[in-house]
Phi, psi and omega in degrees: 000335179299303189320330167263013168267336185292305201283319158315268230296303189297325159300311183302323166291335183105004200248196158228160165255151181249148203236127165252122160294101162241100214244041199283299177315072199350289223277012135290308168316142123224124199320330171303316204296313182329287141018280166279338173285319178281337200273019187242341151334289137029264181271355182269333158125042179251143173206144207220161189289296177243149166190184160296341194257017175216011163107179150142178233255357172244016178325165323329135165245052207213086188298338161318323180263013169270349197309313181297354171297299177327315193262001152266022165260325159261011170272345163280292210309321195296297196321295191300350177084012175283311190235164171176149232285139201227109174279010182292146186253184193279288184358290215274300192314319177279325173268005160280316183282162179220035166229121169325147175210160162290163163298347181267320191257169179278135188277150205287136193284159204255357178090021188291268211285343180326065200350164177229157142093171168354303175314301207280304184309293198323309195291297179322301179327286165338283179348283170304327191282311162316307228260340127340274178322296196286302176286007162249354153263345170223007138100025197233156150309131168323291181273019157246038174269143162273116146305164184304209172246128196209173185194123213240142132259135217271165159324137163240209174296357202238163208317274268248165140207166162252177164187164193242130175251163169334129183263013150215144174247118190266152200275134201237187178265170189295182169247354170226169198283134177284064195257179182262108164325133175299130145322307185273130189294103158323014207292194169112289189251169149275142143309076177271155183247141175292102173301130166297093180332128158085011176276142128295114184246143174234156169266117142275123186252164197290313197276311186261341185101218187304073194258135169225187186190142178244130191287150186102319177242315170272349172187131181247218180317116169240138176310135170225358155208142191274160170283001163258003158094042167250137161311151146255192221265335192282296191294312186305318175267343182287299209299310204270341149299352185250332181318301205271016183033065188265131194231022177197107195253104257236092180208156195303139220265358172285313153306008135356317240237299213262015166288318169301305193292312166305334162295328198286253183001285149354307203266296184325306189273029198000089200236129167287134172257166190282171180256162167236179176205125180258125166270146189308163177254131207294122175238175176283198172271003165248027180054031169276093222279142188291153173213172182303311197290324197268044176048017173303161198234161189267201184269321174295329182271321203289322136322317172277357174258013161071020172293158186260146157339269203304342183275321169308298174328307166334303184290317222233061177251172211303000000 
């Protein structure tokens, strides 16, 4: 349903839209499922501009065949002093934290692998410094900068996003730092990137207004490459939105959260970030939002019971 929200909005902008595959989760992915999502996408009356199976000025649009960018984005976060190697599982972090989280989020990391000392004050310092620099080069606040007219529906857990690349294209910075792939594959360990503990970070959304979150109490240290030697998910799409000049990024109002985490990544990589619009989220008759785990059907099963487009709409509308 986001997806019909990426594609109004991108039309209503002048832009295009784009169907991006994110499939970094080998032993989910598979070229059928990729498959059946543009052709049941399709039949719901969605249609995009660039994708894998027609091409467009970013190709790759298949995030598997994207990694070195990712791993030149996190070989600048290592130079800089931004992440660093964390042996904690999602376990140890949740009996570790003493900060309540939704069900949805991550429990705020408690700082176990965390550095101490010189390394880390330097890298806050780097921080602050970019994000100077960038507003003395465009004479703008960091989350107000504007971009061409695009339009993104950013990732969520699942194979597909879309996203809009420029309907004119202006010469923009690139989307990852022009560094040297690391040799060594970084698998192993996870990566966290350090949050500035007591910083405010803000927003403006398309859809909610003002948003704001303070790092450190509303979210702290988040992963941004797994120890299986996977991106995650928070590094994978700010690289490939600033890749694809994506200047509006359009996603489900359950990602709110990884938006604050995704400004920081921007600034750390010096990067202009996008405006976002969170869209309402498809909910039950007891105003529960459907998900997998609560039995919700996917689009492909909801077609085989032989529901219409227009009856989908319906729960969500524009």
């Amino acid at each position: 349903m986001t997806f019909w929200h990426a594609q109004q909005r991108a039309h209503e902008a002048g832009g295009k839209l784009v169907l991006r595959i994110e499939d970094v989760e080998r032993d989910r992915c598979r070229k059928e499922f990729a498959d059946a999502i543009s052709e049941d996408l399709r039949w719901f009356g969605l249609d995009w501009d660039e994708g894998p199976d027609i091409g467009g000025p970013f190709v790759p649009y298949i995030q598997s065949e994207r990694r070195r960018y990712y791993l030149e984005a996190l070989e600048k976060l290592r130079v800089d002093g931004f992440v660093y190697p964390c042996k904690c599982s999602r376990k140890d972090v949740i009996q570790a934290s003493l900060a309540p989280h939704d069900e949805n989020e991550e429990a705020i990391y408690p700082g176990t692998c965390r550095p101490r000392g010189s390394v880390i004050e330097a890298a806050a310092h780097h921080a602050e410094a970019v994000g100077r620099r960038m507003r003395a080069a465009t004479g703008r606040d960091l989350q107000a900068t504007r971009l061409p007219p695009q339009i993104l529906l950013g990732a969520t857990a699942e194979v597909v996003a879309a996203a809009v690349s420029a309907a004119e294209l202006e010469e923009l910075p690139p989307g990852t730092a022009a560094v040297t792939t690391p040799t060594e594959v970084p698998g192993g360990t996870h990566w966290r990137f350090r949050v500035p503990d007591g910083e405010q970070v803000e927003f403006l959304d398309g859809r909610l207004g003002k948003q704001s979150a303070v790092a450190g109490r509303d979210f702290g240290d988040f992963i941004v490459w797994r120890r299986d030697d996977i991106p995650a998910y928070q590094l994978a799409v700010v690289v490939d939105d600033a890749a694809m000049q994506v200047s509006e990024v359009v996603r489900g109002e359950d990602l709110l959260m990884s938006t604050f985490r995704q400004l920081l990544l921007y600034r750390a990589l010096g990067l202009r970030p996008p405006k976002f619009y969170h869209a309402p989220l498809v909910l039950d008759k007891s105003g529960k939002r459907l998900a997998k785990r609560h039995g919700a059907l996917s689009l492909r099963a909801l077609r085989e019971r032989r529901s219409t487009p227009e009856e989908l709409r319906s729960l969500n509308p524009l």
